[in-house]
Each structure stands twice: as C-alpha cells, then as structure tokens.
N, C-alpha and C positions, 0 to 999 in steps of 0.2 A: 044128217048134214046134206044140206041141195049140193050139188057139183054142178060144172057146166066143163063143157070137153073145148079143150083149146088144140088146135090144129100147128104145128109148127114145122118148116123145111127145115132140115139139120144136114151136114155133109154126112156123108156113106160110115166115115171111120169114126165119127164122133155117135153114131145109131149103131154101129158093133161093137160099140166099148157100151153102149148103156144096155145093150144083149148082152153081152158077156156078165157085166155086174147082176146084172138080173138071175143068169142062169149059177154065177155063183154064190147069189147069197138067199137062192132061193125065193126070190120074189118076182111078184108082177114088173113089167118096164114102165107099167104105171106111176107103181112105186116108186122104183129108182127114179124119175122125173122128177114125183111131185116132193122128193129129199130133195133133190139139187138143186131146186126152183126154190124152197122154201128157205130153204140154206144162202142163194146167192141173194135173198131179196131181204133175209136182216141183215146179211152184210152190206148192202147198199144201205138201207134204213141208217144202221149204227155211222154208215161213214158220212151218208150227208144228217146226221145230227153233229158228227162230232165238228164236220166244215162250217155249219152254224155255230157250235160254240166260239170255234178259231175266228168268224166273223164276230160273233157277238164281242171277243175278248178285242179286237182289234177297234171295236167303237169307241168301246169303254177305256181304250187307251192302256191296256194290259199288254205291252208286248215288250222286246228285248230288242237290244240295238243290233243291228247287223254288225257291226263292225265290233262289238263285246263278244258276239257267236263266235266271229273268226278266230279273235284272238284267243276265244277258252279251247277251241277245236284243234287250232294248232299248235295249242302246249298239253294237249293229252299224248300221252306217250313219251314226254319228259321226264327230266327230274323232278323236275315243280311245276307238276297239272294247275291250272288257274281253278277256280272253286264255280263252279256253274253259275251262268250269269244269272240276271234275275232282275 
C-alpha cells in the first residue's frame, strides 16, 4: 500500500490522549490516527449520503407536515399516542 505522511497541528491535550491510547492498547500513534481518521471520514460519508437522501426525498415530494409532526410529538406520552404520521 503507497502511504503519503500528513502533517497536522492538534492542541497539547488532544496529542496526550492519543499517547496515552497508544501506550495503552499497545500500538503506534500512527495507528491510533489513522483508526480516528478513518472512523470520523465514514461517518461523514454515511451522514452526507443520508442529507442526499433527505434532499432526494424532499424533491420527490416524500415528506410529512410540520404541523401532523407536532401534533403526534405532543400526544406521545398520553393516553392516546397519535399513530406516526406519514
């Protein structure tokens, strides 16, 4: 696998917690990086795919009234919950 080295300024306390995990789970701070990096960039992926779908659903005219939301939100925890709008 080619690598290429990325240079990053971090504050002092946020570079002793990624020493710290290093020296407790026994690896490189290479390591521990390139987990938290890979990790925070498919949660970016998954979240701007799902903001496309909520766009895509909003073209197509797939959405829920504001004012049917209110109403089912503020009879949860009643007697007679309203049935999810839709």
């Amino acid at each position: 696998m080619t690598t290429r080295v990325l240079t990053a300024h971090v504050p002092l306390a946020l570079a002793e917690k990624v020493d710290e995990a290093a020296d407790r789970l026994d690896r490189p701070r290479a390591w521990i990086v390139k987990q938290a990096l890979t990790s925070w960039l498919d949660r970016e992926e998954r979240r701007h795919q799902m903001i496309l779908e909520g766009l895509a659903d909003i073209d197509a005219g797939r959405t829920v009234d504001h004012e049917a939301v209110k109403a089912w939100a503020a009879s949860l925890g009643t007697a007679n919950p309203k049935p999810i709008p839709s």
